[in-house]
N, C-alpha and C positions, 0 to 999 in steps of 0.2 A: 315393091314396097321396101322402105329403109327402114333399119330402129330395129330393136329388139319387141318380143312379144310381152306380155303378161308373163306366161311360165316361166322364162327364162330373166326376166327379172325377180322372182319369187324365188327361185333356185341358188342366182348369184347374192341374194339377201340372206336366203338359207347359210350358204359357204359363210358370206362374211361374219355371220353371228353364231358362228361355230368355233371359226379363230379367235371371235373378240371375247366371248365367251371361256375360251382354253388360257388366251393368254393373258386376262383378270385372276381368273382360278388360281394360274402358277406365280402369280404376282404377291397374290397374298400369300399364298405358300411360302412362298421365299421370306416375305416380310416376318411371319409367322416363326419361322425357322431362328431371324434374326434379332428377332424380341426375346426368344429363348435363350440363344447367346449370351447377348447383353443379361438376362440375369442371370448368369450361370456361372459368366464373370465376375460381376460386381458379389455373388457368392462365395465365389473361389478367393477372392482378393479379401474380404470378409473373414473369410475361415482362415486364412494364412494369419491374417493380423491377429486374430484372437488367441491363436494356436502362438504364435510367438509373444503376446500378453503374456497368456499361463505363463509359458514356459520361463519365462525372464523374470515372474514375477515369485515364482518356485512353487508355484499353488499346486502344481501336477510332481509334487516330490513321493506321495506317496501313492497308492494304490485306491482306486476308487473312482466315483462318478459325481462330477459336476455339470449342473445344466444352466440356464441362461437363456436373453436374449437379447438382439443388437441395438436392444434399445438404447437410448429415445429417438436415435433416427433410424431406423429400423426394427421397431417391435413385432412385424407381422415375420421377422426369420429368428427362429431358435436355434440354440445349439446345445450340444450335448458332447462332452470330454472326457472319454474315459482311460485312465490310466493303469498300464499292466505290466508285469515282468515280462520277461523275454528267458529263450533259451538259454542265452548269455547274459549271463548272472553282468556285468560290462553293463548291458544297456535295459531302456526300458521304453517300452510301447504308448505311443499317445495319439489315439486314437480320436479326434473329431470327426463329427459328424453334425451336419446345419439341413436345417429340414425347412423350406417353404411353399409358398401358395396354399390354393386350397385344394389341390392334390395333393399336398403333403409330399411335394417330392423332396427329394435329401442327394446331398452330396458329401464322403466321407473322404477324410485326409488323415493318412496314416503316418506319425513321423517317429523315427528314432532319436532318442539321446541317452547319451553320457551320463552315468549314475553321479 
C-alpha cells in the first residue's frame, strides 16, 4: 500500500501549524517593536524642536516650569520644561520631558546652555 496514513497526516498538520503559528507571533512582534519606533522618533524629533523654540525664544532664561502640548497637530503628547542652575554658575540645565499614550510613557532630553 502507497500514501501516507491518517496519523501521519495529523502530525505533519500538527508541525506545520506550530511553525505558522511561531512565525505570525514573531511577525507581529517585530511589527509591534516597529510601531514603537516610529513614535519614539516622531517624539524625539518633537521634543528637540520645542527644546530649541524655548531656547531661541529665551523663555527658559530663568528658573522654573513650563508645560504644554503639541498641539493642534499633536494634542494627545505633552510636554513639560524645566529649567535649573547647574554647578557651573557658566551654564544652566534644561530639562524636557514629553509624555504620551495611554501609558503615559515619557521620554526626557536633557540639554545644556550658555547663561
Amino acid at each position: 500500500m502507497k500514501g501516507f496514513t491518517l496519523l501521519e497526516i495529523m502530525i505533519a498538520l500538527a508541525i506545520m501549524t506550530g511553525v505558522i503559528l511561531t512565525v505570525i507571533s514573531a511577525f507581529n512582534y517585530h511589527l509591534s517593536i516597529v510601531a514603537r519606533d516610529r513614535e519614539e522618533t516622531t517624539l524625539l524629533l518633537l521634543a528637540r524642536a520645542k527644546l530649541e523654540e524655548l531656547e531661541l525664544v529665551k523663555k527658559a532664561a530663568s528658573p522654573g516650569v513650563e508645560e504644554g502640548t503639541f498641539g493642534p497637530d499633536r494634542p494627545d503628547i505633552s510636554w513639560k520644561m524645566e529649567t535649573a542652575g547647574t554647578a557651573i554658575a557658566l551654564f544652566k540645565k534644561l530639562t524636557l520631558t514629553a509624555t504620551w499614550g495611554k501609558a503615559r510613557r515619557s521620554l526626557s532630553l536633557v540639554h545644556y546652555v550658555a547663561k
